[in-house]
N, C-alpha and C positions, 0 to 999 in steps of 0.2 A: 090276480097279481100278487105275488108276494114280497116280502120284505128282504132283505139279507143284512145280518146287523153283526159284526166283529168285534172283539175285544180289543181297545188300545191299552197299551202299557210300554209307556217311554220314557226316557231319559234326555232330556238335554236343555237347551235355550228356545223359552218362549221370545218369539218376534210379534210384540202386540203393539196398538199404536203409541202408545206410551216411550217403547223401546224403539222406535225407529223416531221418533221424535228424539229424541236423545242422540241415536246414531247421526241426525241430518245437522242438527245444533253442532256438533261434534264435525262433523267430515265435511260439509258445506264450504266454512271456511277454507279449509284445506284445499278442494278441489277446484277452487274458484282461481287458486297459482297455481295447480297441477295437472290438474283434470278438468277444463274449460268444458270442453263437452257435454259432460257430467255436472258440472255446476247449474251449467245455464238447461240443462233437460229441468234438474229436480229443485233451485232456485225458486221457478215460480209457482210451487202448486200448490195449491191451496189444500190437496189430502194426499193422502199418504199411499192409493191404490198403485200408482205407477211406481214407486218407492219399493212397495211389496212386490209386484212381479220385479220389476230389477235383481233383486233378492234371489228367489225363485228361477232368474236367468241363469244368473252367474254365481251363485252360491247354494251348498247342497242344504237347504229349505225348502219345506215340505210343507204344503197345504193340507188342513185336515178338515172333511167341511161333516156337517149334519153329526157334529160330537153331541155327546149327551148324558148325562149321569156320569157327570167328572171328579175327581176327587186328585186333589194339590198334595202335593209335598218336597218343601226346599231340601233341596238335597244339600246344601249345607249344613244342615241340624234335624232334619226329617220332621220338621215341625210340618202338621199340616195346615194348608191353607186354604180362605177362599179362593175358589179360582176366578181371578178377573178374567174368563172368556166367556167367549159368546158360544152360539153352536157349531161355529168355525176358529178355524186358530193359525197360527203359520207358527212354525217348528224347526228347532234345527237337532237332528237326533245326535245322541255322543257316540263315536265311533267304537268302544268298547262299551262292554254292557256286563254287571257282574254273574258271577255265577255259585253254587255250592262253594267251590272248590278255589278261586282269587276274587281277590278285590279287583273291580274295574281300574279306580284310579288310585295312587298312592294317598292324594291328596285333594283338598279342594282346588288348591292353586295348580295342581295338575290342568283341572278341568277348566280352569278359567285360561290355561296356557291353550289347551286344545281349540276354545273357542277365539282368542283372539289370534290365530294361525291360521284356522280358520277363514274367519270372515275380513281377514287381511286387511286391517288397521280401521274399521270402520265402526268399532265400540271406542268409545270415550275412555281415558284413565279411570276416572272414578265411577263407570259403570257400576250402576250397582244389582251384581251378578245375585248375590243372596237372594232377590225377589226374582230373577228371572231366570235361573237354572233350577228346574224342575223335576219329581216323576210325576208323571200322569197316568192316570188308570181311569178307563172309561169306557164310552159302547161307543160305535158308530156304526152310522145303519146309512139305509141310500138302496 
């Protein structure tokens, strides 16, 4: 049996449960006049896994399971960070990505434009983007 293990190296907004705690605090309210539906599914749950596929439905977030030898860095100041994940993660990648030759985005407030366009009003105002827009560089095997 062998292994197969790839390189990750990405860009964009980590969705960990921290961040979707925030998102539901945030949009709950709201759907509860808007989106009945929607209120009364993710209202009563005690965790966050059906919250995450939702995501995964209807917004382009991406599962990444059996990561491992991760290494953080906020792309707002390229500080590196611990990374608060596990050996799985949910992701949402940036649609530009830089290269030699341009910069991906003009600005930070680019990126945070990109993401709340995005995932269509379901980050909070005072998100706080600086811990959760990321690169990541790491292995994944399976």
């Amino acid at each position: 049996m062998s292994i197969i293990t790839s390189i990750l190296h990405c860009y964009g907004l980590l969705i960990s449960e921290e961040s979707v705690t925030l998102m539901q605090q945030y949009i709950l309210p709201l759907w509860e006049k808007t989106k009945p539906e929607l209120y009364e599914m993710f209202s009563t749950k005690s965790d966050n896994d059906e919250f995450f596929d939702y995501l995964l439905d209807h917004y382009a977030i991406c599962y990444n399971g059996t990561a491992d030898y991760l290494r953080c860095w906020r792309i707002c100041d390229g500080e590196e960070i611990e990374p608060q994940i596990d050996d799985h993660f949910y992701f949402m990648d940036l649609l530009e990505k830089p290269s030699l030759f341009k910069k991906a985005y003009e600005s930070f407030e680019d990126v945070i434009k990109e993401c709340q366009q995005r995932l269509e009003g379901l980050l909070p105002p005072d998100f706080p983007y600086e811990d959760y827009l990321l690169e990541i560089i790491g292995e994944l095997w399976g």
